[in-house]
C-alpha positions as CSV (number, residue, x, y, z in Angstrom):
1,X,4.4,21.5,21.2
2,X,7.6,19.2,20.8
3,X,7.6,15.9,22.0
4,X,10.7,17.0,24.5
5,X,8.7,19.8,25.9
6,X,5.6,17.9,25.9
7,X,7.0,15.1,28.0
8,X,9.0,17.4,30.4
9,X,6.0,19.6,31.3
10,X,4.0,16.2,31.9
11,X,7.3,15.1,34.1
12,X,7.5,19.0,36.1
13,X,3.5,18.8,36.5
14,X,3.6,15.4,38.6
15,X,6.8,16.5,40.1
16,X,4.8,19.8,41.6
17,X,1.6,18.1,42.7
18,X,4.1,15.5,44.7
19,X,6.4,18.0,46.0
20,X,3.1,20.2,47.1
21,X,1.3,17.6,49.0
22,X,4.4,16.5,51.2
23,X,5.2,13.0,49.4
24,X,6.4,10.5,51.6
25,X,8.6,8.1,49.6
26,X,5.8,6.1,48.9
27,X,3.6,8.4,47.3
28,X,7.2,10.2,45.7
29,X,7.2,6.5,43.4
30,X,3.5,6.3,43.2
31,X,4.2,9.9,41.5
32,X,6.7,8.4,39.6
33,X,5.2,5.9,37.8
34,X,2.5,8.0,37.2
35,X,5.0,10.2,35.6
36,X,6.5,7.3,33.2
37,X,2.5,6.6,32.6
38,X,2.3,9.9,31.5
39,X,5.0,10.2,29.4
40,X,4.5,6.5,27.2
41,X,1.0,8.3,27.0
42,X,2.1,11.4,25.3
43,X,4.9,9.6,23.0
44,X,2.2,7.1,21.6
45,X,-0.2,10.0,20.5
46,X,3.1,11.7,18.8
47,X,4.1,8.8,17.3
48,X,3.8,9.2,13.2
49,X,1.3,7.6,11.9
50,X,2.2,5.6,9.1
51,X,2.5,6.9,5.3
52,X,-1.1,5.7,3.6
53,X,-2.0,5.9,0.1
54,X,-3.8,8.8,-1.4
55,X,-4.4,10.2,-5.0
56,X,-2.1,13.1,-5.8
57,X,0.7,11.9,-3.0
58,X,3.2,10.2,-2.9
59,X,2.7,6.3,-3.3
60,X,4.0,4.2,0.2
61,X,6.9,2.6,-0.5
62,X,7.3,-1.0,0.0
63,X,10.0,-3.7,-0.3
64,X,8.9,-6.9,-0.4
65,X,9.8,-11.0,-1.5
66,X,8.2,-11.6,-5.3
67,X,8.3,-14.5,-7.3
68,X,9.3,-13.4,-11.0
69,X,9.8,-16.2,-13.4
70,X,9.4,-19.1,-11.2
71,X,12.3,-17.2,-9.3
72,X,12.5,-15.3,-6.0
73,X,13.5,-11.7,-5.9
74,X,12.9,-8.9,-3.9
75,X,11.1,-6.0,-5.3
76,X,10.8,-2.3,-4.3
77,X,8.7,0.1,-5.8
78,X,11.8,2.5,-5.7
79,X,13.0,-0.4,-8.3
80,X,10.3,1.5,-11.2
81,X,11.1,5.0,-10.3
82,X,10.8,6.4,-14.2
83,X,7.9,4.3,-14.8
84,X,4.4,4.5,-14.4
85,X,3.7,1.3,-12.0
86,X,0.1,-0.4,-12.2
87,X,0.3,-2.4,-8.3
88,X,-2.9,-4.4,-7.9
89,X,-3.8,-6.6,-4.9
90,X,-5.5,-9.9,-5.2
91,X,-7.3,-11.8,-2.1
92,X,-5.4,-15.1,-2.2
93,X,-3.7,-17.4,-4.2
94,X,-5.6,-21.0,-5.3
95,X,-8.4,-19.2,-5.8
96,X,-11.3,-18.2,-8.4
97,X,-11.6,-14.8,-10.0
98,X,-8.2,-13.8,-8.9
99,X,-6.7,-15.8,-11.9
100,X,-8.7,-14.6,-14.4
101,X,-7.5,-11.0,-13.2
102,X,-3.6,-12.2,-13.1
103,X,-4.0,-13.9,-16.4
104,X,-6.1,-10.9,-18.0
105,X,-3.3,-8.8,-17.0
106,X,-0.4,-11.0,-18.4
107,X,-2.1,-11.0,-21.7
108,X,-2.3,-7.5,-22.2
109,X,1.2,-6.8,-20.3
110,X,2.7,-5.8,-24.0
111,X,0.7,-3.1,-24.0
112,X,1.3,-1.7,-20.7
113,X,5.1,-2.5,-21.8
114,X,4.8,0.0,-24.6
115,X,3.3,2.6,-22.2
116,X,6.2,2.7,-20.3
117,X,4.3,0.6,-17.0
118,X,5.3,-2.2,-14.8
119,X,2.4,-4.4,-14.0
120,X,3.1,-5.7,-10.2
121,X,0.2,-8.0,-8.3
122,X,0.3,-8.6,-4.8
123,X,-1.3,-10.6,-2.2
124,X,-0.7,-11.5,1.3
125,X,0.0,-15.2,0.5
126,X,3.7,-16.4,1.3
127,X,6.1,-16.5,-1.7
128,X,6.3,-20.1,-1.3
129,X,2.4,-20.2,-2.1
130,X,2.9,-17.8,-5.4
131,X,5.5,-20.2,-6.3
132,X,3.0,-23.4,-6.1
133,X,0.1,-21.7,-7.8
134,X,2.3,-20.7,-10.2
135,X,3.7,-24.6,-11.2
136,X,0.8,-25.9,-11.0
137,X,-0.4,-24.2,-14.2
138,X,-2.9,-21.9,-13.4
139,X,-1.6,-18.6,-14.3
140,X,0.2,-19.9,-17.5
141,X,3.3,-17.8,-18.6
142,X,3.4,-15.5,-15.8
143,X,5.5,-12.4,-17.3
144,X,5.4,-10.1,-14.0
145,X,6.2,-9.9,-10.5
146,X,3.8,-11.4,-7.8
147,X,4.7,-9.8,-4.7
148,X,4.3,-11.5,-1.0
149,X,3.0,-9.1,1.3
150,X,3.0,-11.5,4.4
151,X,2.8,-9.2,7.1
152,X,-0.1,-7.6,5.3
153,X,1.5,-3.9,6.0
154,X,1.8,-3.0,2.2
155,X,-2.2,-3.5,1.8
156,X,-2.9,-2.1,4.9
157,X,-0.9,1.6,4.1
158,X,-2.7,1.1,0.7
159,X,-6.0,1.5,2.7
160,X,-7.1,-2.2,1.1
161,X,-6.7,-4.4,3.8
162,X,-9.6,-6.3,4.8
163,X,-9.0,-7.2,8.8
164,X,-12.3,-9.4,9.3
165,X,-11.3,-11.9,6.1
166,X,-7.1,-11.4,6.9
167,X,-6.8,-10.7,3.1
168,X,-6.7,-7.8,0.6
169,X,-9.5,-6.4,-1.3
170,X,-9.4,-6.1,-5.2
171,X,-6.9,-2.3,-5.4
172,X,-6.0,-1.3,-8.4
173,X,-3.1,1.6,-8.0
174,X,-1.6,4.0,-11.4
175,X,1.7,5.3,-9.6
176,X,3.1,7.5,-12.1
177,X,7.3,7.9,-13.1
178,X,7.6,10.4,-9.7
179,X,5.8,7.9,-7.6
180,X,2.6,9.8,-7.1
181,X,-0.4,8.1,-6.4
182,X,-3.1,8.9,-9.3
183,X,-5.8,6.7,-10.0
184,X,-7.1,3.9,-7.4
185,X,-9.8,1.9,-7.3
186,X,-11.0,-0.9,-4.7
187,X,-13.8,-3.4,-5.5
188,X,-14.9,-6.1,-2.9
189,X,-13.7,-9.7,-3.2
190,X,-16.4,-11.1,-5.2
191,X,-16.0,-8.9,-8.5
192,X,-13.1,-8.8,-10.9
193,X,-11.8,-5.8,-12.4
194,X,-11.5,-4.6,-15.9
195,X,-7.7,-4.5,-17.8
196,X,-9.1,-2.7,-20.4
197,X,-10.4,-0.1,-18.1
198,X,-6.9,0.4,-16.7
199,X,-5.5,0.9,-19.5
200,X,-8.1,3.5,-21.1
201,X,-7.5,5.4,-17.4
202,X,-3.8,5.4,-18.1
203,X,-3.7,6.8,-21.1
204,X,-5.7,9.3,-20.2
205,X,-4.0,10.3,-17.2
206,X,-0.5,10.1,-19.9
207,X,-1.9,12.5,-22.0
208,X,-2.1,15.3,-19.0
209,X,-5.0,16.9,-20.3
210,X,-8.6,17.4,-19.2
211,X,-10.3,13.7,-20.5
212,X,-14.0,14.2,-20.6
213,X,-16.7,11.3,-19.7
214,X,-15.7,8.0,-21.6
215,X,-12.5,10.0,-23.1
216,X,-10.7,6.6,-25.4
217,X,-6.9,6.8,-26.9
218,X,-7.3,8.7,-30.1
219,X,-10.5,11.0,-29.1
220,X,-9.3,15.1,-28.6
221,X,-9.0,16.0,-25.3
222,X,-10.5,18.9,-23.6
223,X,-7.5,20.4,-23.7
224,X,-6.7,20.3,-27.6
């Protein structure tokens, strides 16, 4: 049922029962509110619910503050349409294992770079924070974006927010050049993740054939 038709049957039904048992003008606004009740009721469950991420759909978009070369920029994922985009959220900046991720990452972003990928990380620590940890030296070089997801909604339609801790678990999203979700994986805060991994899982999914068990660049496909 439409929302329109939903609310104005909800409106009519209170109407009735009010107009049946002989309202006096108390009981008419008694009814009324009830009506309002009713219809903030009905709205809320037809609300949308917000756009979360799933493999084989289309990834959530986002716009959000980065730091990029000691700079700040903002940075939508619309910006890599074309591209295959490898987002991965961190916990928090000024911390332990995330820089050995960030850093594992920036070493090997040539050869995302010839595979046609952005690299993006992303955390829900301010861009002023980024900034800091960045100066300070820990992530050397830094050669891609760290995005600022402040309000925590980015890792929260990726499915990886963690609500008890405030911070996002260790997601790793392949977005391919269409923006549709394809490969995710999410491991808990204490354990790092693996670059090479990433980029075996990419090529694979570049190759768009069947990749058995194990499948590495250069092995036959199922497919050929």
């Amino acid at each position: 049922m439409k929302r329109s038709a939903l609310i104005t049957s909800a409106v009519l039904a209170v109407a009735l029962a009010a107009g049946v048992a002989g309202a006096t003008p108390e009981r008419a606004e008694e009814m009324e509110r009830a009506a309002g009740l009713m219809v903030q009721h009905h709205q809320g469950m037809l609300r949308p619910e917000p756009m979360v991420a799933k493999v084989g759909e289309a990834a959530p978009p986002f716009t959000l503050d980065a730091v990029i070369n000691k700079e700040f920029k903002e940075v939508s994922l619309a910006d890599y349409r074309g591209k295959w985009v490898v987002l991965f959220f961190y916990p928090a900046d000024f911390t332990f294992v995330c820089p050995t991720e960030i850093t594992g990452f920036n070493k090997a972003l040539d050869r995302f770079t010839e595979l046609n990928a952005q690299v993006l990380g992303a955390s829900v620590d301010s861009k002023y924070a980024h900034l800091a940890w960045i100066k300070r030296g820990d992530l050397g070089e830094l050669r891609f974006p760290l995005l600022a997801d402040g309000k925590k909604e980015t890792a929260a339609r990726y499915g990886v927010l963690d609500e008890k801790e405030g911070v996002a678990l260790r997601g790793l999203f392949i977005i391919d050049p269409n923006g549709i979700v394809q490969y995710e994986v999410v491991n808990n805060l204490a354990v790092g993740r693996s670059v090479e991994e990433t980029l075996r899982v990419l090529e694979a999914l570049q190759t768009g054939e069947l990749c058995p068990l194990g499948w590495k660049p250069g092995e036959k496909t199922l497919g050929k």
